[in-house]
C-alpha positions, 0 to 999 in steps of 0.5 A: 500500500502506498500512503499519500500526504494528507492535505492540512492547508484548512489550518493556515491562518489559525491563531498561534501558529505562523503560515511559514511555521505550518507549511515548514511543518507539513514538509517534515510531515511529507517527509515522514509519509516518503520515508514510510513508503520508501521503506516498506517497498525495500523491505518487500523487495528484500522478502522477494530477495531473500534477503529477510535475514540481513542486518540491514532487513532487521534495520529498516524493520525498526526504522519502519516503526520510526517512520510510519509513527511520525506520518500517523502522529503528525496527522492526528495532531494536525487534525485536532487544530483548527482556525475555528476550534469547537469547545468540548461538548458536555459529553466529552467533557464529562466523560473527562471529567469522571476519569481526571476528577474534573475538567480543568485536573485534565487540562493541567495535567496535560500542559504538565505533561507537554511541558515536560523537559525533552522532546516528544508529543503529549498524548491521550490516550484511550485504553481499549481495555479498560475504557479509561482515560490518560496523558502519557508521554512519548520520547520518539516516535517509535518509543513509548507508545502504550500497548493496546491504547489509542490516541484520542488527543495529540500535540506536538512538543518538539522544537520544529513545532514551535521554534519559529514562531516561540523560540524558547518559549514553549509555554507559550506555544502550549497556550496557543496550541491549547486554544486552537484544538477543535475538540470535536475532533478529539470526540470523533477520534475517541467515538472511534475507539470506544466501540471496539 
């Protein structure tokens, strides 16, 4: 299968974040969904070759992972912003509610999480199994995701998320991130998971 880049231009012009820093970003973004199906196709070619047990077969099966999780991770993060986000719903937020004893515990737990010295992405995950709800944090792309959860919320804390139009200022960025989440979007993802 061959991905195709996403399209995210509906979120140029939306408050906190730069044109030049969103297309920048798309093309990192691009980048990751390259990357991913030049990999799988050396991959599939090596099988055909017999070459499976290389070293090299072993390295890009890992690299796959790197790959594929920076295309899947930036297209949900940048489908969760919007220029004109929607406020949570009284559902969601009671559903949120009752998992991090209120609203605003949600809220400040995930900007602790986002704020948190390092590079990755903060991330809310669904748990398939339980049914709850948390904010974890994820170093890599290909490191630290939770077995048998689903990304419901994800926001971006590298530095080529936010440097151009923040430099240093990463609080600030997450107070602009944070205002453009369209949390109906957020709803969507998690209507997806809770049915499976």
């Amino acid at each position: 299968m061959t991905y195709t880049p996403k399209n995210f231009d509906n979120i140029i012009g939306m408050k906190g974040l730069s044109e030049q820093l969103l297309k920048n970003h798309f093309t990192l973004y691009q980048g990751y969904v390259t990357n991913t199906n030049k990999v799988a196709d050396i991959l599939s070619n090596m099988v055909k070759d017999g070459k499976q047990a290389t070293p090299e077969f072993a390295e890009l099966k890992r690299r796959f992972g790197w790959e594929f999780n920076g295309m899947r991770l930036h297209e949900l993060y940048f489908r969760v912003l919007s220029k004109a986000p929607l406020p949570a719903s009284e559902k969601l937020k009671k559903k949120i509610s009752e998992q991090f004893g209120s609203w605003d515990n949600f809220e400040k737990d995930m900007k602790a999480t986002l704020s948190m010295r390092g590079i990755g992405w903060g991330v809310t995950y669904f748990d398939i199994s339980t049914g709850k709800l948390f904010n974890s944090w994820i170093n890599e792309h290909d490191v630290g995701h939770l077995s048998s959860c689903a990304p419901v919320l994800v926001l971006d804390v590298f530095e080529h998320a936010f440097m151009i139009d923040y430099q240093l200022k990463r609080a600030d960025y997450i107070e602009a991130v944070w205002k453009a989440i369209n949390w109906a979007e957020v709803e969507k993802l998690l209507s997806l998971v809770e049915g499976v």
